[in-house]
N, CA, C and O atoms as a GROMACS GRO file, in nm:
protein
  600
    1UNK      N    1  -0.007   1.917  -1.012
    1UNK     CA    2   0.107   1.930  -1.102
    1UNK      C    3   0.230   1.978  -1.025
    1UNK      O    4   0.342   1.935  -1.053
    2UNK      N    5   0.211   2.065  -0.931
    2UNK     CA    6   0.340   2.109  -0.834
    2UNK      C    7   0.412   1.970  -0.804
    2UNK      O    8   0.535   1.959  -0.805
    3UNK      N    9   0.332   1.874  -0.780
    3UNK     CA   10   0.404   1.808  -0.698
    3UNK      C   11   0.483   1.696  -0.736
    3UNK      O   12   0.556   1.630  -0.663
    4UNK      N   13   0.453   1.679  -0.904
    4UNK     CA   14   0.503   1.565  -1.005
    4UNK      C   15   0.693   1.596  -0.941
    4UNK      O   16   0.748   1.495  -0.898
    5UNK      N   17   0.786   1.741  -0.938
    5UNK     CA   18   0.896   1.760  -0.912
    5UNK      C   19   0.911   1.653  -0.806
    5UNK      O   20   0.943   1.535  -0.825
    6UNK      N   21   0.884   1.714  -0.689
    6UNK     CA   22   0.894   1.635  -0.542
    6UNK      C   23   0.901   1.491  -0.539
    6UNK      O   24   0.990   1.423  -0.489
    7UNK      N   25   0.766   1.442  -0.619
    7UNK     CA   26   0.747   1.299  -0.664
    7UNK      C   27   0.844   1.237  -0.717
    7UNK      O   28   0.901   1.144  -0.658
    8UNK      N   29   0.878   1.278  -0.837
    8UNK     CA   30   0.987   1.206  -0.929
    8UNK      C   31   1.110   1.226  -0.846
    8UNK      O   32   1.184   1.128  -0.864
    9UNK      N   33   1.164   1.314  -0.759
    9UNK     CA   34   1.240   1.290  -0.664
    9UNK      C   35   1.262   1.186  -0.613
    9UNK      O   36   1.357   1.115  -0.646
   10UNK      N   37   1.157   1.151  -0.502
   10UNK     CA   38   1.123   1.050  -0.458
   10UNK      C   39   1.131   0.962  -0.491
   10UNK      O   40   1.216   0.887  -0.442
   11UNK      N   41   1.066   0.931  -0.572
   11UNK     CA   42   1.073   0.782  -0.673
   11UNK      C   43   1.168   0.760  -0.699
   11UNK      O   44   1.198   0.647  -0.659
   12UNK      N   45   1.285   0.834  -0.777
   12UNK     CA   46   1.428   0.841  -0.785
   12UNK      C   47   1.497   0.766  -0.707
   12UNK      O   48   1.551   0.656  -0.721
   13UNK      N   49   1.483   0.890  -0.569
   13UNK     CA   50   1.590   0.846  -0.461
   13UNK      C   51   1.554   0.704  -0.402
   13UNK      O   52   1.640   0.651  -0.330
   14UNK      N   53   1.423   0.632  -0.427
   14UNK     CA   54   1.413   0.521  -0.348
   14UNK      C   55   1.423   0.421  -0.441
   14UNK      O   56   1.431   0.308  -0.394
   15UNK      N   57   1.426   0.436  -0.604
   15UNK     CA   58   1.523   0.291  -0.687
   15UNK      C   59   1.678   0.317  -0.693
   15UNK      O   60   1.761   0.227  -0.707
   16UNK      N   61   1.708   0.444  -0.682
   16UNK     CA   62   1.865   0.460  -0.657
   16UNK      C   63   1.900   0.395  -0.512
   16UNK      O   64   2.011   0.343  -0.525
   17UNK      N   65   1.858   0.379  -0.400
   17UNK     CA   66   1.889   0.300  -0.284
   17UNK      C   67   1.861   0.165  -0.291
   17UNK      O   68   1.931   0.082  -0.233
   18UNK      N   69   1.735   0.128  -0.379
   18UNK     CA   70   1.728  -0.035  -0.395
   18UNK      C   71   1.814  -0.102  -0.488
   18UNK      O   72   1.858  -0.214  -0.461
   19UNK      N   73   1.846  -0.039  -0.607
   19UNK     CA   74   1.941  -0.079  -0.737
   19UNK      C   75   2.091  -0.091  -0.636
   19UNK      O   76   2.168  -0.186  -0.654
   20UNK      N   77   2.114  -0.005  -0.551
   20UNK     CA   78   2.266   0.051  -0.489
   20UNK      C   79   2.240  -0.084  -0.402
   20UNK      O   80   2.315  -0.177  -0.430
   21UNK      N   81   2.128  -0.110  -0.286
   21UNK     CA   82   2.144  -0.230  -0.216
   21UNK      C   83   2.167  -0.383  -0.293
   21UNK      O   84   2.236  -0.481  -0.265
   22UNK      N   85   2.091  -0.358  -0.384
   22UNK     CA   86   2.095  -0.504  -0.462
   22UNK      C   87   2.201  -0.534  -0.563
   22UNK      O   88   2.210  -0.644  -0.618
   23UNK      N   89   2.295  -0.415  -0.589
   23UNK     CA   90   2.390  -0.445  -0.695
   23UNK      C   91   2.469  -0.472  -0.573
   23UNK      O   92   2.579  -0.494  -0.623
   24UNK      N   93   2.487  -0.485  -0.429
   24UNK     CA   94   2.578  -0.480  -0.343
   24UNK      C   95   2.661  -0.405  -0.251
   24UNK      O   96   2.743  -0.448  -0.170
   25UNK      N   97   2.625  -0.276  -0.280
   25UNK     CA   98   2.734  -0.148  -0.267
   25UNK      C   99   2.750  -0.155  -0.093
   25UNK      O  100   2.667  -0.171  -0.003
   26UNK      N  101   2.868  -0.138  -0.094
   26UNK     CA  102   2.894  -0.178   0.104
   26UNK      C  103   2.809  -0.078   0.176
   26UNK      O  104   2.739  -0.128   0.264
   27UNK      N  105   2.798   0.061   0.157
   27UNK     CA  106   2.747   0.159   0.292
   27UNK      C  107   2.581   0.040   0.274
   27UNK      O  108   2.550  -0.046   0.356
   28UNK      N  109   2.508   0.072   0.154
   28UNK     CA  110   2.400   0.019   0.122
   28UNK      C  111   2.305  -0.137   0.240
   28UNK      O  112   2.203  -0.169   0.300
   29UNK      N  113   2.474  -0.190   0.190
   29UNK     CA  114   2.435  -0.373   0.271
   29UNK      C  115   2.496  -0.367   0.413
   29UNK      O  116   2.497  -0.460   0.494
   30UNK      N  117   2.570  -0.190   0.439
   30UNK     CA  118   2.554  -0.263   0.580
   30UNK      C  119   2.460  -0.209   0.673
   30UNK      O  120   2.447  -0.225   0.794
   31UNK      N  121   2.397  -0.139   0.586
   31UNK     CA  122   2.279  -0.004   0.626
   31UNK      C  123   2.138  -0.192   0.659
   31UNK      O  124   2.062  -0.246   0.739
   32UNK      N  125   2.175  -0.198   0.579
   32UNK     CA  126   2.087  -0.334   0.535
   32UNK      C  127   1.919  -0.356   0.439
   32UNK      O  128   1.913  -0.302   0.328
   33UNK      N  129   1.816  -0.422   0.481
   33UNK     CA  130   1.729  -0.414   0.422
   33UNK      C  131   1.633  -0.324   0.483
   33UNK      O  132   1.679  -0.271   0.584
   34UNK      N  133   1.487  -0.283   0.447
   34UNK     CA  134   1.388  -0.212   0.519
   34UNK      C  135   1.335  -0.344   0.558
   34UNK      O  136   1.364  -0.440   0.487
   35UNK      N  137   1.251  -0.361   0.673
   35UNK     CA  138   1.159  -0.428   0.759
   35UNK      C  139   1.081  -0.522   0.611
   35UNK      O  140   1.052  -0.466   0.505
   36UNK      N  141   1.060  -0.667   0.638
   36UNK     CA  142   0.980  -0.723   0.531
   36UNK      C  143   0.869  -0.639   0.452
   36UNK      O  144   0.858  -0.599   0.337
   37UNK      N  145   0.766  -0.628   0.609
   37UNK     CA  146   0.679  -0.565   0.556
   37UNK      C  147   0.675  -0.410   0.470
   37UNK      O  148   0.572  -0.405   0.402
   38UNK      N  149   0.734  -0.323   0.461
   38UNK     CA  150   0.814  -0.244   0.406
   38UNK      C  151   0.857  -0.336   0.248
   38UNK      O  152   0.794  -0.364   0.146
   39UNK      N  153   0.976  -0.357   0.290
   39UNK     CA  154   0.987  -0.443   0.159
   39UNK      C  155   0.851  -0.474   0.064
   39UNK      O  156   0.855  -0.446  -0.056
   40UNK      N  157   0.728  -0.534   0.123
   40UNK     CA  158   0.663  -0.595   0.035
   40UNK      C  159   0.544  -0.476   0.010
   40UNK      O  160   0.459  -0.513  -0.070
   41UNK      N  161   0.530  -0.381   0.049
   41UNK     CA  162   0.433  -0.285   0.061
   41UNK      C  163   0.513  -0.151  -0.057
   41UNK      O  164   0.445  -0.076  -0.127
   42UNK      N  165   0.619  -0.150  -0.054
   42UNK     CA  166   0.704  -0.071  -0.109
   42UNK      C  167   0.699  -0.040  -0.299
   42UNK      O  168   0.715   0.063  -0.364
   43UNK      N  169   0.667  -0.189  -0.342
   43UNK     CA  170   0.632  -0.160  -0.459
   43UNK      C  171   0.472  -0.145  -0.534
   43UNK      O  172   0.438  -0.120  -0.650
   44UNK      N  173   0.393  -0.174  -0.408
   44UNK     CA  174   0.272  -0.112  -0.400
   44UNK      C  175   0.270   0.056  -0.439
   44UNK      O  176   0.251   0.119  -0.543
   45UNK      N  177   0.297   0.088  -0.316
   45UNK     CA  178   0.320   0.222  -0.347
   45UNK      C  179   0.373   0.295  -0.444
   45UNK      O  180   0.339   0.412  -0.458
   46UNK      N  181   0.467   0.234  -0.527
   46UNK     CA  182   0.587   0.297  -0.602
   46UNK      C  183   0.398   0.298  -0.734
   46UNK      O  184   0.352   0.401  -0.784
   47UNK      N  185   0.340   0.166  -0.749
   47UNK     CA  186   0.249   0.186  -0.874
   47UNK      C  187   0.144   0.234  -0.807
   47UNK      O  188   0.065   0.250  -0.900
   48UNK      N  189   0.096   0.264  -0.723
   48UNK     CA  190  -0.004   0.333  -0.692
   48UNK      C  191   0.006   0.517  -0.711
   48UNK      O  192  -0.068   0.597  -0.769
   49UNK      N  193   0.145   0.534  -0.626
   49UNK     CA  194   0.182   0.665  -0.613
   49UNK      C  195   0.146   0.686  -0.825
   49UNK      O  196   0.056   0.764  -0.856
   50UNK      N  197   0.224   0.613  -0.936
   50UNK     CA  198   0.227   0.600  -1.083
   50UNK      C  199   0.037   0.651  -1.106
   50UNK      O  200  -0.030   0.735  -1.166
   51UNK      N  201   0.018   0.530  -1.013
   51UNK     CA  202  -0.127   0.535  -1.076
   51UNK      C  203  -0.160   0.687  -1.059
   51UNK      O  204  -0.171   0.756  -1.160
   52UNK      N  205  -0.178   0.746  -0.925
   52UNK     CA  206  -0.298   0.838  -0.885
   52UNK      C  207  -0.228   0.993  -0.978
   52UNK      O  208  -0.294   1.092  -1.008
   53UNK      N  209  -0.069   0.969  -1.007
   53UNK     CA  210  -0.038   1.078  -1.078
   53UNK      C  211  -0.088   1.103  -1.206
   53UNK      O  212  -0.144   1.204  -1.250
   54UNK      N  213  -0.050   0.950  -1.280
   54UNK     CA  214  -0.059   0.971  -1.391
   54UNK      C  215  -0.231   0.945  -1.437
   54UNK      O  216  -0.255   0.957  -1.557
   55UNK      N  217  -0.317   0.919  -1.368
   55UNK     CA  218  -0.461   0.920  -1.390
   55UNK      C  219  -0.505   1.044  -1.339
   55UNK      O  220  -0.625   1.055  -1.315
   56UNK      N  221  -0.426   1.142  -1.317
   56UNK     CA  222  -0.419   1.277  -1.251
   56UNK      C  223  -0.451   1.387  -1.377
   56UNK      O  224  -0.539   1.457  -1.427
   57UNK      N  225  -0.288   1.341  -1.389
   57UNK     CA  226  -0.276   1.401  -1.527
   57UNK      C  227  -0.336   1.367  -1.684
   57UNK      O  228  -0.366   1.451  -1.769
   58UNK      N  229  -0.344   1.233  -1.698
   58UNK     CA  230  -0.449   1.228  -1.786
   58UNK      C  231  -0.578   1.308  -1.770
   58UNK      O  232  -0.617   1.370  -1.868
   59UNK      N  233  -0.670   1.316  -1.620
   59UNK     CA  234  -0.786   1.393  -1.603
   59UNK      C  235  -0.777   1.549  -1.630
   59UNK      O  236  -0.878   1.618  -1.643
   60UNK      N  237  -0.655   1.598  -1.636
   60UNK     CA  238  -0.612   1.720  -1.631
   60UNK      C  239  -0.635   1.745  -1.849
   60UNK      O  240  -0.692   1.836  -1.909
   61UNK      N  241  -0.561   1.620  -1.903
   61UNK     CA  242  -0.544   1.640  -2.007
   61UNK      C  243  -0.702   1.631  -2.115
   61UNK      O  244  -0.717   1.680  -2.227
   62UNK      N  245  -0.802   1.550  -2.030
   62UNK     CA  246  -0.906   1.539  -2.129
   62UNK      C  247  -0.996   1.587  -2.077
   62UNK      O  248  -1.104   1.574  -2.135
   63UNK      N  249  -0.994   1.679  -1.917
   63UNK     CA  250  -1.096   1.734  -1.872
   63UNK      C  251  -1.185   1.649  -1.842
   63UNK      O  252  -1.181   1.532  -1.881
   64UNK      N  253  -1.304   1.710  -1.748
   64UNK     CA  254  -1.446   1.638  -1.728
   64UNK      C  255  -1.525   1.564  -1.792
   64UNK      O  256  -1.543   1.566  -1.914
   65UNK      N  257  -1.577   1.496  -1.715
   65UNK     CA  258  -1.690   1.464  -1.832
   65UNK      C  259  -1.809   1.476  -1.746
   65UNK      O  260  -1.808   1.474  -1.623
   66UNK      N  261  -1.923   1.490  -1.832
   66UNK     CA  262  -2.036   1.552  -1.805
   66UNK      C  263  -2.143   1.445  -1.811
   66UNK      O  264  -2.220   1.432  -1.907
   67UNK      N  265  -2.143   1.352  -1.683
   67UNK     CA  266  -2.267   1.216  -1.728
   67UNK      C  267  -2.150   1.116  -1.611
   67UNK      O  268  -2.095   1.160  -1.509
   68UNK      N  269  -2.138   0.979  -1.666
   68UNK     CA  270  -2.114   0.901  -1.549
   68UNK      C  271  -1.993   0.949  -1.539
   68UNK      O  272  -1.955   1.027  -1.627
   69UNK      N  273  -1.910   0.918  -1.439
   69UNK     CA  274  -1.746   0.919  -1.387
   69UNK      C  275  -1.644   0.862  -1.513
   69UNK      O  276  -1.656   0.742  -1.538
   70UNK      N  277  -1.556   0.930  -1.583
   70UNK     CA  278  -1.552   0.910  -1.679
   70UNK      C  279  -1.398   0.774  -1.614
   70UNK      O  280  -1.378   0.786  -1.493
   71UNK      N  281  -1.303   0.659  -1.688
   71UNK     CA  282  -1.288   0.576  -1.691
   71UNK      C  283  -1.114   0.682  -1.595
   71UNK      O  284  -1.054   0.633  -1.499
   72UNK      N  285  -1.098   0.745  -1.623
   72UNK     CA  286  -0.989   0.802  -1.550
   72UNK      C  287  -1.023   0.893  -1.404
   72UNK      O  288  -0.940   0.943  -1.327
   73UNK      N  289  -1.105   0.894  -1.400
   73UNK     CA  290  -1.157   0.939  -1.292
   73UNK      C  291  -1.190   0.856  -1.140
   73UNK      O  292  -1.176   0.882  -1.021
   74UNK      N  293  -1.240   0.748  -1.218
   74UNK     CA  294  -1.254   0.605  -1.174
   74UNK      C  295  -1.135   0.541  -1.126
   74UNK      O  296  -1.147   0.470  -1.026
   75UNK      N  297  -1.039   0.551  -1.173
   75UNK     CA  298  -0.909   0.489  -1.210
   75UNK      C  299  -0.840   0.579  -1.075
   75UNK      O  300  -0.766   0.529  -0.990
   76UNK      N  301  -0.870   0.675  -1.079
   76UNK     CA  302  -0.788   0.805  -0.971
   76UNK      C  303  -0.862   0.816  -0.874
   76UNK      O  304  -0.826   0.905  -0.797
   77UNK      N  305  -0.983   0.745  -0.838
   77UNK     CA  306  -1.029   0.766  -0.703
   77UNK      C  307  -1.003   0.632  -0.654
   77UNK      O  308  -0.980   0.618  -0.533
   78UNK      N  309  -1.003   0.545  -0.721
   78UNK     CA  310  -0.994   0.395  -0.641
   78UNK      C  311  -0.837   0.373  -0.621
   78UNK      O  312  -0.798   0.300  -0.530
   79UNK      N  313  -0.734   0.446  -0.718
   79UNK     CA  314  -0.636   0.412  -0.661
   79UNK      C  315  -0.565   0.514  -0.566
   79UNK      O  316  -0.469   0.483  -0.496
   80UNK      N  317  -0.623   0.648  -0.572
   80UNK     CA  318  -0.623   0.712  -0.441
   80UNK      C  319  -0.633   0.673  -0.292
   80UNK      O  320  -0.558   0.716  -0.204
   81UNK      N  321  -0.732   0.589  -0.276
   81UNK     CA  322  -0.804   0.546  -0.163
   81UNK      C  323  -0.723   0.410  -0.141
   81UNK      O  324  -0.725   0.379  -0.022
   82UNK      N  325  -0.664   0.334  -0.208
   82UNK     CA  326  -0.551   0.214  -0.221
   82UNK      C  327  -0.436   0.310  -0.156
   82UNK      O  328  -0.351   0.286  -0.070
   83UNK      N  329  -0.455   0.386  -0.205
   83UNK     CA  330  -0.232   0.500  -0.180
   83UNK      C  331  -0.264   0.533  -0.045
   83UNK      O  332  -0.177   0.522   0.041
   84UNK      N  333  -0.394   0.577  -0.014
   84UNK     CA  334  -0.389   0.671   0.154
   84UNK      C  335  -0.353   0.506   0.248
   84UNK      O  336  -0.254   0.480   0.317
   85UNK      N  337  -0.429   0.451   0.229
   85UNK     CA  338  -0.451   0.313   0.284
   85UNK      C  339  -0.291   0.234   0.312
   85UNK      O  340  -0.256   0.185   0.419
   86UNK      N  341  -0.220   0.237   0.201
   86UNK     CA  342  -0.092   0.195   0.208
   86UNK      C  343   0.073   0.293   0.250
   86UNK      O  344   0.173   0.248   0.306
   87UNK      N  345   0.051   0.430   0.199
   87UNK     CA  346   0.086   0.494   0.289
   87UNK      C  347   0.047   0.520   0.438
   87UNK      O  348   0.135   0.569   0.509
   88UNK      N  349  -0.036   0.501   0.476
   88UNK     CA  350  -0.074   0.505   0.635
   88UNK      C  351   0.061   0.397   0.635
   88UNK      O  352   0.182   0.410   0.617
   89UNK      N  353  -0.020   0.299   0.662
   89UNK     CA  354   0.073   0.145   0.682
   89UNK      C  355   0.277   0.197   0.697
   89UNK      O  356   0.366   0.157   0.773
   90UNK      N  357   0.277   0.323   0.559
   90UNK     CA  358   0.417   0.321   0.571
   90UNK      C  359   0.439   0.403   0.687
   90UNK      O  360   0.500   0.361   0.785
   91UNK      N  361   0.383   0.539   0.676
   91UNK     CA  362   0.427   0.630   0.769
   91UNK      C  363   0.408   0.581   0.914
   91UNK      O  364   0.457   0.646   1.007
   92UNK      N  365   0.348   0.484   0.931
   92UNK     CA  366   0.322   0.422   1.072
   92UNK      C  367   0.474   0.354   1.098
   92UNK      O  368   0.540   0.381   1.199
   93UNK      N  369   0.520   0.262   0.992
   93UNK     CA  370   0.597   0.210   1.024
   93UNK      C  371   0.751   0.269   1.034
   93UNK      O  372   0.854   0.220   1.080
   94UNK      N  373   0.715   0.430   0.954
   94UNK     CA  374   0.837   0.468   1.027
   94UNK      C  375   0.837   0.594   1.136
   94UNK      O  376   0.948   0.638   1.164
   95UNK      N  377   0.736   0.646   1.192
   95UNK     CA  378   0.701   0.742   1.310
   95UNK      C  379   0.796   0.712   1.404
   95UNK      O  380   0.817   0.812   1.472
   96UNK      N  381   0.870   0.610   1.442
   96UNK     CA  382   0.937   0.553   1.557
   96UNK      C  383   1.078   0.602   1.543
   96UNK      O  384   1.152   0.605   1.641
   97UNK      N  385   1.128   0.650   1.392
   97UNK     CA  386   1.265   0.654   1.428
   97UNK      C  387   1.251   0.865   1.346
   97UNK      O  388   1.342   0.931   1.294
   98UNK      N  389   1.124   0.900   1.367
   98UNK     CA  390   1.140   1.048   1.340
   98UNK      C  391   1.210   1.148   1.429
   98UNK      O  392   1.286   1.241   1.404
   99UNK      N  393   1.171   1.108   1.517
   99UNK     CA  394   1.269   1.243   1.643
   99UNK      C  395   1.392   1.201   1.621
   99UNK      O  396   1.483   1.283   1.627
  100UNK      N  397   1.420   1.069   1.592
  100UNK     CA  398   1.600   1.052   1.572
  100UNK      C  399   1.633   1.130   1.450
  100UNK      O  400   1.724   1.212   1.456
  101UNK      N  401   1.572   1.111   1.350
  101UNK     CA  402   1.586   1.177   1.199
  101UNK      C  403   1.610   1.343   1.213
  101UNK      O  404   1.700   1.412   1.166
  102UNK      N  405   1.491   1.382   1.297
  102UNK     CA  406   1.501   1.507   1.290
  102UNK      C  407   1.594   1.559   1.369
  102UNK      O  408   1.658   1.657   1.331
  103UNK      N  409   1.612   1.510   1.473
  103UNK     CA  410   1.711   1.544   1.576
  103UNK      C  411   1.863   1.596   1.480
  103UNK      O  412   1.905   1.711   1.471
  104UNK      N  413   1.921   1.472   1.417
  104UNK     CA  414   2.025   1.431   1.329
  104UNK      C  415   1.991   1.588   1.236
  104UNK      O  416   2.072   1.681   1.240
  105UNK      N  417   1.908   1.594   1.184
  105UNK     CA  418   1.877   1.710   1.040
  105UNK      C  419   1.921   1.813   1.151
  105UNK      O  420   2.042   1.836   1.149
  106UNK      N  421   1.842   1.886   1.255
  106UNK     CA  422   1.856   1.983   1.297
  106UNK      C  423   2.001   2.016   1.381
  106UNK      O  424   2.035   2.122   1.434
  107UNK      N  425   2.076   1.880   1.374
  107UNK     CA  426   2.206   1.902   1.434
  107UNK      C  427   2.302   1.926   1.302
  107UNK      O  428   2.420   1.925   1.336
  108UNK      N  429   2.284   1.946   1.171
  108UNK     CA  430   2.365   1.874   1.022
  108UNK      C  431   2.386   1.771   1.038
  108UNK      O  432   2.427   1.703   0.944
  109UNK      N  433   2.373   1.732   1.128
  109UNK     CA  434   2.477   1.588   1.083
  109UNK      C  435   2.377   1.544   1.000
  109UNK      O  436   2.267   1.598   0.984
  110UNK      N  437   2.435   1.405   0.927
  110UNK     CA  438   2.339   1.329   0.810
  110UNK      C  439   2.265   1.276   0.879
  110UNK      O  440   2.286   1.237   0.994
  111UNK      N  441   2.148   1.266   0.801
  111UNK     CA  442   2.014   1.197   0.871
  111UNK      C  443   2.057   1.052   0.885
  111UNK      O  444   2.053   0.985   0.988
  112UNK      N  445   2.102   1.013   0.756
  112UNK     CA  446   2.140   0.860   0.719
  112UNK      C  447   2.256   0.836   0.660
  112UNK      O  448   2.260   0.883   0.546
  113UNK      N  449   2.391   0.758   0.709
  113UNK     CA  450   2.498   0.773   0.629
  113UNK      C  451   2.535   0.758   0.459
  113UNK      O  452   2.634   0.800   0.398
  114UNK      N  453   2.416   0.682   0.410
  114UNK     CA  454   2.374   0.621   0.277
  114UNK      C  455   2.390   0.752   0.200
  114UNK      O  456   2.476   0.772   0.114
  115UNK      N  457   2.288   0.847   0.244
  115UNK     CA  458   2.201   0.929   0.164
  115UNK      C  459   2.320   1.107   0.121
  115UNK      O  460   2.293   1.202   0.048
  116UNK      N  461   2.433   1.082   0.198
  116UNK     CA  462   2.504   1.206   0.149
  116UNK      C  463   2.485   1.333   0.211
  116UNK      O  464   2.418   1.341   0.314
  117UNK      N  465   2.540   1.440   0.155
  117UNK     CA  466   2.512   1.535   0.208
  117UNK      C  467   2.421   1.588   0.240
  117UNK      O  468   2.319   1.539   0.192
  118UNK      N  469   2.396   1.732   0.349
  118UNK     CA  470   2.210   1.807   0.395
  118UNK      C  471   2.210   1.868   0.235
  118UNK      O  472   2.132   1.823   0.151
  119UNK      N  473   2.296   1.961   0.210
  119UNK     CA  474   2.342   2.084   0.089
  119UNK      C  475   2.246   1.964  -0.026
  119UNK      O  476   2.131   1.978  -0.069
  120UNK      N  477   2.320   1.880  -0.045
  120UNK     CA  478   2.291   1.867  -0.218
  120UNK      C  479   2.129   1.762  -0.179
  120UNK      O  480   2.055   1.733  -0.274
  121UNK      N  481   2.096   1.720  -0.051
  121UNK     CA  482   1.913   1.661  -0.015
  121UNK      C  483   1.828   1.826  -0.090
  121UNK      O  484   1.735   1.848  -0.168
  122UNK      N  485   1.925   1.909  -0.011
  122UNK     CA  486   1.803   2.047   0.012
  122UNK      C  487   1.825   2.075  -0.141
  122UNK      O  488   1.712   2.104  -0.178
  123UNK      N  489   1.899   2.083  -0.238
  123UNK     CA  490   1.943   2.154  -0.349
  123UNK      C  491   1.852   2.077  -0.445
  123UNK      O  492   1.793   2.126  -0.541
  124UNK      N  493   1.850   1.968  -0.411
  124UNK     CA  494   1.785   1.866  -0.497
  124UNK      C  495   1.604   1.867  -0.462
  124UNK      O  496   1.505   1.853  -0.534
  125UNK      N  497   1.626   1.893  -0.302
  125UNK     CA  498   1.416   1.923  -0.311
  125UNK      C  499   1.398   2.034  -0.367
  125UNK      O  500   1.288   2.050  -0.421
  126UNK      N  501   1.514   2.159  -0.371
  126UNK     CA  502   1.421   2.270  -0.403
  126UNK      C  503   1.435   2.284  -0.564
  126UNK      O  504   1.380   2.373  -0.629
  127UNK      N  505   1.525   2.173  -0.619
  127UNK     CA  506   1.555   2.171  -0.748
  127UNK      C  507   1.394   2.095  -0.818
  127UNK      O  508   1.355   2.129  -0.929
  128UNK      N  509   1.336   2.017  -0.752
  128UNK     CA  510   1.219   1.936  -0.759
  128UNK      C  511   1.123   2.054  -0.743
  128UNK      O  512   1.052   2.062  -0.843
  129UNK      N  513   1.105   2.119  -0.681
  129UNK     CA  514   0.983   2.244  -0.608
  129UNK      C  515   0.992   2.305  -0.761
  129UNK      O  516   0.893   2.308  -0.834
  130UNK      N  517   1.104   2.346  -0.797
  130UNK     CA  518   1.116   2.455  -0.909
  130UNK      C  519   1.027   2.437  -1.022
  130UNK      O  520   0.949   2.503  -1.090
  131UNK      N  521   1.101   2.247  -1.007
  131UNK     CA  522   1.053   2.155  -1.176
  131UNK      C  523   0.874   2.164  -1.152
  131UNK      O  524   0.803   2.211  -1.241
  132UNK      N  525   0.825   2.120  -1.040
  132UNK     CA  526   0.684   2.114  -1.016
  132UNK      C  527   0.647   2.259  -1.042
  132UNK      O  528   0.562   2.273  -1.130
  133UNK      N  529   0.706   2.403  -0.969
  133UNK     CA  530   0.647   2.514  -1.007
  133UNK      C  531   0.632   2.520  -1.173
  133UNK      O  532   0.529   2.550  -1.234
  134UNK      N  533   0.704   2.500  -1.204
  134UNK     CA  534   0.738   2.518  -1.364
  134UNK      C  535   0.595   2.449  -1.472
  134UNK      O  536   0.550   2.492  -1.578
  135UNK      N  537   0.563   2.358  -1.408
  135UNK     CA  538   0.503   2.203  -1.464
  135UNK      C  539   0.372   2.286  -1.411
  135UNK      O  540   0.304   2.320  -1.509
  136UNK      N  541   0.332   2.317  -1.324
  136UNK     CA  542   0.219   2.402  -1.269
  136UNK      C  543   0.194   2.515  -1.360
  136UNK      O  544   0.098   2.499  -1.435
  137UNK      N  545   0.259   2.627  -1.371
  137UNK     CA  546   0.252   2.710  -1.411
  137UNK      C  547   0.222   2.719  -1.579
  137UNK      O  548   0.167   2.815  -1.633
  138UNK      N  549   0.275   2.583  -1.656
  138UNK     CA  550   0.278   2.549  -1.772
  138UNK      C  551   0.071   2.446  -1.814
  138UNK      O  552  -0.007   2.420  -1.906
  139UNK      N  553   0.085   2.436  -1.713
  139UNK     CA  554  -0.028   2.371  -1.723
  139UNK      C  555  -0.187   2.409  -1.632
  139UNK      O  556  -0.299   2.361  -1.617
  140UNK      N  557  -0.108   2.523  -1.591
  140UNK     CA  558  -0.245   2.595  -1.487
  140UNK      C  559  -0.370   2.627  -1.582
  140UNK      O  560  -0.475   2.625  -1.518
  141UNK      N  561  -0.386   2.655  -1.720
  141UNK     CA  562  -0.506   2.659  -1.783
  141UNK      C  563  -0.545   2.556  -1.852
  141UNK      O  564  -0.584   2.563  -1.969
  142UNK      N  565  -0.536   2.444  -1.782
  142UNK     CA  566  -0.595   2.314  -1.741
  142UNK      C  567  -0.724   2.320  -1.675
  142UNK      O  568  -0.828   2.277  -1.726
  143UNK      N  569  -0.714   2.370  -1.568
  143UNK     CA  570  -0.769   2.370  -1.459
  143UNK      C  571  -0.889   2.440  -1.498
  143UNK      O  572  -0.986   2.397  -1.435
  144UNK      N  573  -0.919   2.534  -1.581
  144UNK     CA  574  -1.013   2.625  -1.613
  144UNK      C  575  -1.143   2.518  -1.665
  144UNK      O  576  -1.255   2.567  -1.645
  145UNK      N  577  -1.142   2.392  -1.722
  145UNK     CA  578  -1.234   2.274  -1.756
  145UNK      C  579  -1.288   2.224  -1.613
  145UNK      O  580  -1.401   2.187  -1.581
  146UNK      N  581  -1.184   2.233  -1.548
  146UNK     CA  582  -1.280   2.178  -1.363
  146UNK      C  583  -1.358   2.277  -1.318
  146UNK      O  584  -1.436   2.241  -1.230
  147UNK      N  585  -1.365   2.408  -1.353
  147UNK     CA  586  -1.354   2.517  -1.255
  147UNK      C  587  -1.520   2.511  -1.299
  147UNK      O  588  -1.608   2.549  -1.222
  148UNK      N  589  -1.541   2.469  -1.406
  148UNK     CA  590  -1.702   2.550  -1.447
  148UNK      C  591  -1.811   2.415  -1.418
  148UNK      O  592  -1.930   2.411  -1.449
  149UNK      N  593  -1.725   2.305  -1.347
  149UNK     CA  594  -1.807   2.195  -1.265
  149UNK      C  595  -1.849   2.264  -1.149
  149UNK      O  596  -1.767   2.324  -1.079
  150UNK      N  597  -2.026   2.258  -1.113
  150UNK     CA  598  -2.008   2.256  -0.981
  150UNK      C  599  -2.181   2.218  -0.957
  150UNK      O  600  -2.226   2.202  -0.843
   0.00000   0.00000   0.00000
């Protein structure tokens, strides 16, 4: 549940850059496209990342079940094991331009000219951290239905 904040971030910031490239917007098209493969792996992820949350949180909402793997459970391990599988693939494909990224962060300057200021990236993850603490904390006696599995 912490991490639904961070997530929906995410998800955010990466249809706000595709909507911004495809409606045309100049920094956007001259930044240009991500790598095909990227491109075509990209909305994989976007429903997988959907899937493993929200079959997350459904498991959270109806608890265990006690006998076979109940139909959400099922649902959240197979598309778990789809997300690690296709995130690999991503983070591989971008490891190559990280020391530039970080380099850029640890100097201020912008990581990426697209993406705006460091101030309102950082204001906005820790604005996400908060929403997930919040969402955690609201739903931590949830967890008390897993706890007496073992």
């Amino acid at each position: 549940m912490l991490l639904l904040g961070p997530v929906a971030l995410k998800a955010t910031s990466v249809l706000y850059r595709f909507v911004r490239y495809y409606t045309g917007s100049a920094p956007y098209r001259r930044k240009g496209p991500p790598a095909l493969p990227l491109r075509v792996i990209g909305p994989i992820i976007m429903l997988l990342t959907a899937c493993v949350f929200g079959s997350g949180i459904m498991l959270a909402v109806t608890g265990p079940s006690y006998g076979p793997p109940s139909g959400w459970l099922v649902v959240h391990r197979i598309s778990f094991i789809a997300w690690v599988f296709f995130i690999a693939i991503h983070v591989a494909a971008h490891l190559p331009r990280l020391p530039r990224l970080l380099a850029a962060e640890a100097r201020g300057a912008r990581a990426m000219e697209v993406l705006g200021a460091r101030g309102t990236r950082l204001a906005l993850l820790i604005a996400s951290l908060l929403a997930g603490l919040v969402i955690a904390l609201l739903t931590v006696h949830l967890a008390g239905n897993w706890e007496s599995i073992g």
